[in-house]
PDB file of N, CA, C and O in Angstrom:
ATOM      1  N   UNK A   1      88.233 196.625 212.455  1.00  0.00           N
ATOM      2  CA  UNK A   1      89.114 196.694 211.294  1.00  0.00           C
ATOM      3  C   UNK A   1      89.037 195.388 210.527  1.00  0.00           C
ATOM      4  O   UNK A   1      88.613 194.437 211.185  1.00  0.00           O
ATOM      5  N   UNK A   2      89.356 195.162 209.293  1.00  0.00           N
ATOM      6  CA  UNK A   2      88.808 194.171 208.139  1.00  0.00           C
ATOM      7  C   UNK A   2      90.253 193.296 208.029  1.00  0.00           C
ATOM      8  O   UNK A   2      91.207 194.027 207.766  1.00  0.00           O
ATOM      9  N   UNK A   3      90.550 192.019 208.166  1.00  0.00           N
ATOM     10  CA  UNK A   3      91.916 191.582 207.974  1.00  0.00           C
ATOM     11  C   UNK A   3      92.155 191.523 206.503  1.00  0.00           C
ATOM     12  O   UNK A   3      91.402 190.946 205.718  1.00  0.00           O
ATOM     13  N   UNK A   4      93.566 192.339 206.084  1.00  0.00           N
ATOM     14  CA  UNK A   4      93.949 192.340 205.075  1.00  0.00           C
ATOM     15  C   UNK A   4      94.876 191.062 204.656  1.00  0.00           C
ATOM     16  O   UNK A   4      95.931 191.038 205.289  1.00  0.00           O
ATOM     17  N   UNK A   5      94.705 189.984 203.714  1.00  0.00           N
ATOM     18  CA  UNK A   5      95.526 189.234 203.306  1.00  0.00           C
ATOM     19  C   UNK A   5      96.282 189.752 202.159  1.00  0.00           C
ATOM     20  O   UNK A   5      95.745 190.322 201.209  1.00  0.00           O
ATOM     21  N   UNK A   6      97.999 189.461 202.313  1.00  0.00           N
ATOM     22  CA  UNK A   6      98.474 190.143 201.348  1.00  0.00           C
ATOM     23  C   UNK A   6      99.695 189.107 201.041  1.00  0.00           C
ATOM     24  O   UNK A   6     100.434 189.307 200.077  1.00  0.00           O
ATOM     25  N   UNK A   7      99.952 187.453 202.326  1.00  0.00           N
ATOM     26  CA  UNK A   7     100.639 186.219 201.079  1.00  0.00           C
ATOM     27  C   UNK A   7     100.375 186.246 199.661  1.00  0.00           C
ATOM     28  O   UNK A   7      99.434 186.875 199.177  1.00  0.00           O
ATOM     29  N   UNK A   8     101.023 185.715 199.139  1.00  0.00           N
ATOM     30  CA  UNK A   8     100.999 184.886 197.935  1.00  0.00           C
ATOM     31  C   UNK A   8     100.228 183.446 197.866  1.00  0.00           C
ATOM     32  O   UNK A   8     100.648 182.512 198.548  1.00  0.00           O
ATOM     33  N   UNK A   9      99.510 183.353 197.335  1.00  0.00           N
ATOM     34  CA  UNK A   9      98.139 182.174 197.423  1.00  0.00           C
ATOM     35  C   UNK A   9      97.227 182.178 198.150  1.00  0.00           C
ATOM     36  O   UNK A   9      96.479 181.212 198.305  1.00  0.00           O
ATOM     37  N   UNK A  10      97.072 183.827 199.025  1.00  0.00           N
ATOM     38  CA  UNK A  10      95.650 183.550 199.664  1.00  0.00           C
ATOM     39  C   UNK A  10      94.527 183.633 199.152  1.00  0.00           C
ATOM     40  O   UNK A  10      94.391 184.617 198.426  1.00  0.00           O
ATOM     41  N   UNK A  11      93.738 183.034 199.241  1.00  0.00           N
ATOM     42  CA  UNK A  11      92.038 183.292 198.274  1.00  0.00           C
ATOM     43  C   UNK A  11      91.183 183.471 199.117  1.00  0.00           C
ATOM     44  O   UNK A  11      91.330 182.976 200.235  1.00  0.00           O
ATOM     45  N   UNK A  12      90.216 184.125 198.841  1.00  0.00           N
ATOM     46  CA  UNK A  12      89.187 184.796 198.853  1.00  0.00           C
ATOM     47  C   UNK A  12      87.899 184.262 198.268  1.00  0.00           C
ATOM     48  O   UNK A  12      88.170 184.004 197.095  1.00  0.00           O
ATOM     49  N   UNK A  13      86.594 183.959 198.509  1.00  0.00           N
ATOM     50  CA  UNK A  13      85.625 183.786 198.176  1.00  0.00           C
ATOM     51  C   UNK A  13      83.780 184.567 198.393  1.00  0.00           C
ATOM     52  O   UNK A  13      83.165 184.803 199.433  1.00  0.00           O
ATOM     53  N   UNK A  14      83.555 184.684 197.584  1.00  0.00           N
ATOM     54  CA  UNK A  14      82.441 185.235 197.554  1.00  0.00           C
ATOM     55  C   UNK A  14      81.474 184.988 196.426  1.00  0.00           C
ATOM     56  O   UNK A  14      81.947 184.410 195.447  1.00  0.00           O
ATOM     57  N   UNK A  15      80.048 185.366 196.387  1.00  0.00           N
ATOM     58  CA  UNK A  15      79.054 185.191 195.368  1.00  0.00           C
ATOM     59  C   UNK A  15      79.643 186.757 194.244  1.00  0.00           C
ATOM     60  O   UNK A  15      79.978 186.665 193.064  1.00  0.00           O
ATOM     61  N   UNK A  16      79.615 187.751 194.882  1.00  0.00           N
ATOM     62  CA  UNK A  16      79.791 188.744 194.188  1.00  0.00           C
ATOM     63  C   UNK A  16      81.363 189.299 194.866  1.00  0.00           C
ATOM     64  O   UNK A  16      81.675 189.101 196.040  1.00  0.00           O
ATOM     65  N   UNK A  17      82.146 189.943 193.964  1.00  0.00           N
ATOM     66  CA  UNK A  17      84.072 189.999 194.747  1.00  0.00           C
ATOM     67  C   UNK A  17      83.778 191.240 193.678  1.00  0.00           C
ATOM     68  O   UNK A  17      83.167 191.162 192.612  1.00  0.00           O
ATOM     69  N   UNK A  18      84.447 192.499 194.332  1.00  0.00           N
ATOM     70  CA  UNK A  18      84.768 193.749 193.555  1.00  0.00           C
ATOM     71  C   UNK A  18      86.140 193.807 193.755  1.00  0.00           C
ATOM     72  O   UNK A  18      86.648 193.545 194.845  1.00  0.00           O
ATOM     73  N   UNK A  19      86.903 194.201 192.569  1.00  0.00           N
ATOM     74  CA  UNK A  19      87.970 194.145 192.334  1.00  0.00           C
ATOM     75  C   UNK A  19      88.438 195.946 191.782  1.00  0.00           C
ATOM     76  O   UNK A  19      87.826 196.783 191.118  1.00  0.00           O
ATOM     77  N   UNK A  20      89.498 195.944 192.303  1.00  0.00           N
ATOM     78  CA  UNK A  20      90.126 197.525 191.820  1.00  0.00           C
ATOM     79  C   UNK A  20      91.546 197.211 191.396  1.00  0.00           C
ATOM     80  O   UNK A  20      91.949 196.114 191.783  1.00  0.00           O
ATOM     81  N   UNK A  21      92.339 197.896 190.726  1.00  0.00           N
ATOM     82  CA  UNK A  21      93.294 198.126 189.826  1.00  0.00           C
ATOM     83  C   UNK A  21      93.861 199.047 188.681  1.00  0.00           C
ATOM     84  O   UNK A  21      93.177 199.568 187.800  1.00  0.00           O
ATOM     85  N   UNK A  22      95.032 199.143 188.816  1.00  0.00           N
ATOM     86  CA  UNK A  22      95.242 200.098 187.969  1.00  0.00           C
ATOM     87  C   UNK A  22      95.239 199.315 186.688  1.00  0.00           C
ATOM     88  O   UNK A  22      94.633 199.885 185.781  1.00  0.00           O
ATOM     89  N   UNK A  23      95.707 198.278 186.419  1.00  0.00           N
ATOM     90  CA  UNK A  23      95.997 197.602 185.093  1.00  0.00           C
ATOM     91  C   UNK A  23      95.188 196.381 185.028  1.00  0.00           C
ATOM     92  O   UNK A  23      95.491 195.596 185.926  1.00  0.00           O
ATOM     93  N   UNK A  24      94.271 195.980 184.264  1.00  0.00           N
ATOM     94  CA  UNK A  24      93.475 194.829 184.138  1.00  0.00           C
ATOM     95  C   UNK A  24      93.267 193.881 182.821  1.00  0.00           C
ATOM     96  O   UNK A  24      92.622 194.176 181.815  1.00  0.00           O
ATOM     97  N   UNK A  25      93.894 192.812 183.052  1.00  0.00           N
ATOM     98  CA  UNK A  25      94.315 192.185 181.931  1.00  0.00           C
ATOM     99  C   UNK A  25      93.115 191.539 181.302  1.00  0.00           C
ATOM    100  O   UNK A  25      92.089 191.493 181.980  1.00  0.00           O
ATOM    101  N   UNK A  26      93.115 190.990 179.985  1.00  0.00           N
ATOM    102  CA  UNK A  26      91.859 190.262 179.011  1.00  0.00           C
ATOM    103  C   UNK A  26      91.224 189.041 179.743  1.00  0.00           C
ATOM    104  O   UNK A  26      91.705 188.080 180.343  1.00  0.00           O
ATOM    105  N   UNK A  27      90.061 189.418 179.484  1.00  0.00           N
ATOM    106  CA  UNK A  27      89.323 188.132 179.958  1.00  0.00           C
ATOM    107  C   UNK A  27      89.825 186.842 179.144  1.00  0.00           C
ATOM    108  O   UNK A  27      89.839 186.913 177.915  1.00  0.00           O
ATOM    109  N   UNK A  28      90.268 185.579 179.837  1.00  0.00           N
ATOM    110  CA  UNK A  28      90.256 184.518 179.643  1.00  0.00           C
ATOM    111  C   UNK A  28      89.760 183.557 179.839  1.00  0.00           C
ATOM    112  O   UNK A  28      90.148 183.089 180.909  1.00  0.00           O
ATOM    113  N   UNK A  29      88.689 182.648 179.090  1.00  0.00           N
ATOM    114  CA  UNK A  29      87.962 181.551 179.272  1.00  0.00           C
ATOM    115  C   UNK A  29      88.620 180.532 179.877  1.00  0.00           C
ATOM    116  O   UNK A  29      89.702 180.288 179.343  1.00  0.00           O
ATOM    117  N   UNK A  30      88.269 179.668 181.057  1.00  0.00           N
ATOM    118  CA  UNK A  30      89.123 178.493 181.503  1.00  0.00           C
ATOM    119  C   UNK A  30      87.737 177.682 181.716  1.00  0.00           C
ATOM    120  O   UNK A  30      86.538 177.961 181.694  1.00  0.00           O
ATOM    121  N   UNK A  31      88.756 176.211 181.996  1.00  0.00           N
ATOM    122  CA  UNK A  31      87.565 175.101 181.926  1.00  0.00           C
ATOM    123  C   UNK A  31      87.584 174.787 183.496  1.00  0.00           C
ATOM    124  O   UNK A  31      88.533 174.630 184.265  1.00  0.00           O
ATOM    125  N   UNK A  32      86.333 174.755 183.680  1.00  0.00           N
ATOM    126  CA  UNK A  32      86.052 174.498 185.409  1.00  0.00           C
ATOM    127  C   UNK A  32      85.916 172.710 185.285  1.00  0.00           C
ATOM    128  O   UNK A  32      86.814 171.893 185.492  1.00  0.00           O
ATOM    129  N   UNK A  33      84.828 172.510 184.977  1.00  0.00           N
ATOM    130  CA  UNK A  33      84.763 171.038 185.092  1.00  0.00           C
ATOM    131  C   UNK A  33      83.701 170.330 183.745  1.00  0.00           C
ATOM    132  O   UNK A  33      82.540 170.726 183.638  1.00  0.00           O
ATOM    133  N   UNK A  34      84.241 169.332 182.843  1.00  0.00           N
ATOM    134  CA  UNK A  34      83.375 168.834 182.281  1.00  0.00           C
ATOM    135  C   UNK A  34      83.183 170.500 180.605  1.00  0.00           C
ATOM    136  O   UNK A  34      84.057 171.070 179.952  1.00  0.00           O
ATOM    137  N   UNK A  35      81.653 170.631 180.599  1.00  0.00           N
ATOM    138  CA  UNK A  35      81.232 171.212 179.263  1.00  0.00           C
ATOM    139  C   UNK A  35      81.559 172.340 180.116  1.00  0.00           C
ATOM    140  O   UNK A  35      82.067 173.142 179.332  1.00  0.00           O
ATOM    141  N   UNK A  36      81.561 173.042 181.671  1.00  0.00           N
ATOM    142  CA  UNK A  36      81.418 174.051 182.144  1.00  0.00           C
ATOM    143  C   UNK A  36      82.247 175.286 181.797  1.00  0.00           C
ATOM    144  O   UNK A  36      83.015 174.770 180.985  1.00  0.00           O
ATOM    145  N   UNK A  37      82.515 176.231 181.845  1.00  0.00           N
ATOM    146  CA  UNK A  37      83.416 177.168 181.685  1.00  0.00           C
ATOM    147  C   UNK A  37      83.060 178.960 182.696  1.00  0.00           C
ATOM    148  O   UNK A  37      82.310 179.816 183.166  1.00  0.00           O
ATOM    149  N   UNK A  38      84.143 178.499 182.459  1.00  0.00           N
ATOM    150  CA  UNK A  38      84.147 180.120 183.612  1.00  0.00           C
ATOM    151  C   UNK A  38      85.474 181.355 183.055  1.00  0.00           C
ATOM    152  O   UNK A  38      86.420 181.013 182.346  1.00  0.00           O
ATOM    153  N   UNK A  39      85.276 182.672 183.522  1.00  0.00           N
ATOM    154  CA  UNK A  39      86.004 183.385 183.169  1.00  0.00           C
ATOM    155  C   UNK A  39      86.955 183.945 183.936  1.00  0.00           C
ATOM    156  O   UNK A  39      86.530 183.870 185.089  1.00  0.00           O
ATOM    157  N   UNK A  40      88.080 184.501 183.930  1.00  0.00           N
ATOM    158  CA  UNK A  40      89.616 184.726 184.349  1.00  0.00           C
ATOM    159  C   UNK A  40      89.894 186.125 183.768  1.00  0.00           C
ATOM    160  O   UNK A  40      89.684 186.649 182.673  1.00  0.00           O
ATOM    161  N   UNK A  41      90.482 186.549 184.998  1.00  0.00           N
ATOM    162  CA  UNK A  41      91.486 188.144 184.922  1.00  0.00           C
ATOM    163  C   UNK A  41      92.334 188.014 185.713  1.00  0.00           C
ATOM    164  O   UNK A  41      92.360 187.064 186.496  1.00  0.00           O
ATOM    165  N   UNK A  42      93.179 188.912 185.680  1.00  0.00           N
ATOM    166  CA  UNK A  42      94.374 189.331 186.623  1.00  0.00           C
ATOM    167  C   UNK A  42      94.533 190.815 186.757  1.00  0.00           C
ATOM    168  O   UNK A  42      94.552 191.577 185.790  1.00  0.00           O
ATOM    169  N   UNK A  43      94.650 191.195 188.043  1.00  0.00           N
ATOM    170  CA  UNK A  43      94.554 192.603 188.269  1.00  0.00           C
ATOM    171  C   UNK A  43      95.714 192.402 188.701  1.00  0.00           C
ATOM    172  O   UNK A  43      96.102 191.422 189.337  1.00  0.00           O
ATOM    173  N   UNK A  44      96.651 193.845 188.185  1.00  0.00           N
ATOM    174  CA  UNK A  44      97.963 194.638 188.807  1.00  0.00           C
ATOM    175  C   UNK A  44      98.069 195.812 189.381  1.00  0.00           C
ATOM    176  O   UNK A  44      97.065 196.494 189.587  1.00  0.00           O
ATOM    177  N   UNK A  45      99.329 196.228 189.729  1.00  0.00           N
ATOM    178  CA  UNK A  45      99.688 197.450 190.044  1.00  0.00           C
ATOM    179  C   UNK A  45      98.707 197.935 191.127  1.00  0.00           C
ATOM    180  O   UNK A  45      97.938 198.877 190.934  1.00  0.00           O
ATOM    181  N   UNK A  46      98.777 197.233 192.287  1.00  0.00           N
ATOM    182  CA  UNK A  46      97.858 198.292 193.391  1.00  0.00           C
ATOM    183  C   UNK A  46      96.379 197.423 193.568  1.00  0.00           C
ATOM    184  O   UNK A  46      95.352 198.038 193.854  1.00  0.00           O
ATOM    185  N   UNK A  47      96.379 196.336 193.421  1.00  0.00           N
ATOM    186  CA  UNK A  47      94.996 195.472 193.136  1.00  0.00           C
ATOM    187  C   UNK A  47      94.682 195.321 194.635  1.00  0.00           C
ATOM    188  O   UNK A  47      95.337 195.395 195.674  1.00  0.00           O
ATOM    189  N   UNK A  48      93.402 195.078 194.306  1.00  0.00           N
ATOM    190  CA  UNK A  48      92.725 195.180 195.926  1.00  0.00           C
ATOM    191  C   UNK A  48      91.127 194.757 195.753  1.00  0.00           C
ATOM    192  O   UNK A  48      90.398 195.563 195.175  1.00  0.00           O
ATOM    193  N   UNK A  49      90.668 193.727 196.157  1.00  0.00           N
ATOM    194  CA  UNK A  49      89.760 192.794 196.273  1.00  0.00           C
ATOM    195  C   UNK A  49      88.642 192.945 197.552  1.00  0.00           C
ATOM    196  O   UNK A  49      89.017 193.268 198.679  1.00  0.00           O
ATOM    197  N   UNK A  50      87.668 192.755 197.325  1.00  0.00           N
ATOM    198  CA  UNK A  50      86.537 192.748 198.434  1.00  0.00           C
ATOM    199  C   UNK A  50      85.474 191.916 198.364  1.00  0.00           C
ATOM    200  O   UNK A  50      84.748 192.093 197.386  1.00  0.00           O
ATOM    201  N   UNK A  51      85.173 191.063 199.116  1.00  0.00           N
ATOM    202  CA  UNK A  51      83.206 190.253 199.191  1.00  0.00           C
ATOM    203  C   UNK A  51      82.363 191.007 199.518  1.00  0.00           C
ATOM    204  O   UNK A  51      82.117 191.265 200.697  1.00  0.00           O
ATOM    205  N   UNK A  52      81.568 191.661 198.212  1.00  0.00           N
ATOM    206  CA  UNK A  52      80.837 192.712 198.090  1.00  0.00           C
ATOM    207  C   UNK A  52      79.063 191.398 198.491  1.00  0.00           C
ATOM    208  O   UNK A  52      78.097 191.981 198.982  1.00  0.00           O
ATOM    209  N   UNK A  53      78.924 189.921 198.233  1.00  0.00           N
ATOM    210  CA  UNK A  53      77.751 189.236 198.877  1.00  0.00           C
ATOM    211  C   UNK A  53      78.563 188.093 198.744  1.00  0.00           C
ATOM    212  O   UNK A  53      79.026 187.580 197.726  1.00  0.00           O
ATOM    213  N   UNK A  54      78.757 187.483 201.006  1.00  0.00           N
ATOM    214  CA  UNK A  54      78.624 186.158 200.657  1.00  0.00           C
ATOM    215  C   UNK A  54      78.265 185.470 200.060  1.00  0.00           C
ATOM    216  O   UNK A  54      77.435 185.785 199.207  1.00  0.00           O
ATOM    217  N   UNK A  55      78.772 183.981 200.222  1.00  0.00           N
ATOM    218  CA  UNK A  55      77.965 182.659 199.631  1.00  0.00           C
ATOM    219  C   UNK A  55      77.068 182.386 200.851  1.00  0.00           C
ATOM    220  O   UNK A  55      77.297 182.753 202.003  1.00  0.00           O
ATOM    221  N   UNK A  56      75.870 181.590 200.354  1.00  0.00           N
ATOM    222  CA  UNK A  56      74.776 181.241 200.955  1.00  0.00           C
ATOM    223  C   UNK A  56      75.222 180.403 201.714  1.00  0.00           C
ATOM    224  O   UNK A  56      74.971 180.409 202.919  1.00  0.00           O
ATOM    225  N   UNK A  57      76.221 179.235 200.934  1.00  0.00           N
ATOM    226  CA  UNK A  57      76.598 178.077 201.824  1.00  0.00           C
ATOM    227  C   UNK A  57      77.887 177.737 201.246  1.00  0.00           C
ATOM    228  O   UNK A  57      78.357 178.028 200.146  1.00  0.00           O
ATOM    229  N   UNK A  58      78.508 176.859 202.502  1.00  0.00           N
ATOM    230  CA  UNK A  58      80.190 176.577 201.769  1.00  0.00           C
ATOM    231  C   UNK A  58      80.284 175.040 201.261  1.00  0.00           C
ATOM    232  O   UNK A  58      80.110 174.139 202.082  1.00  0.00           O
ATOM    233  N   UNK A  59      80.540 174.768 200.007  1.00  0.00           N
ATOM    234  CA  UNK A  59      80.664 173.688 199.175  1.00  0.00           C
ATOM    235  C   UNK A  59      81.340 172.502 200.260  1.00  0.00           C
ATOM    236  O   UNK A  59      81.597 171.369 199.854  1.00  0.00           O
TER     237      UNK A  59
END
């Protein structure tokens, strides 16, 4: 069986993460570090997350 995390602030990491939801909010640009940028959602109502491909290696 797969451990389900369901606190408040647990994270999750992966190269590729599939995400399900009933309600999925606008992509938002945020600044990672420096010129870099990366993109942002928030899933509701019933959201549920998976590491569809590890990372190769951990930072």
């Amino acid at each position: 069986m797969v451990e389900v995390y369901t606190n408040e602030g647990d994270t999750i990491k992966g190269d590729r993460i599939i995400g399900e939801a009933r309600k999925i909010s606008d992509i938002q640009v945020i600044v990672k570090s420096g010129r870099y940028k990366a993109q942002r959602i928030i899933l509701r109502d019933n959201a549920v997350c998976m590491v569809d491909k590890k990372l190769k290696y951990l930072k």
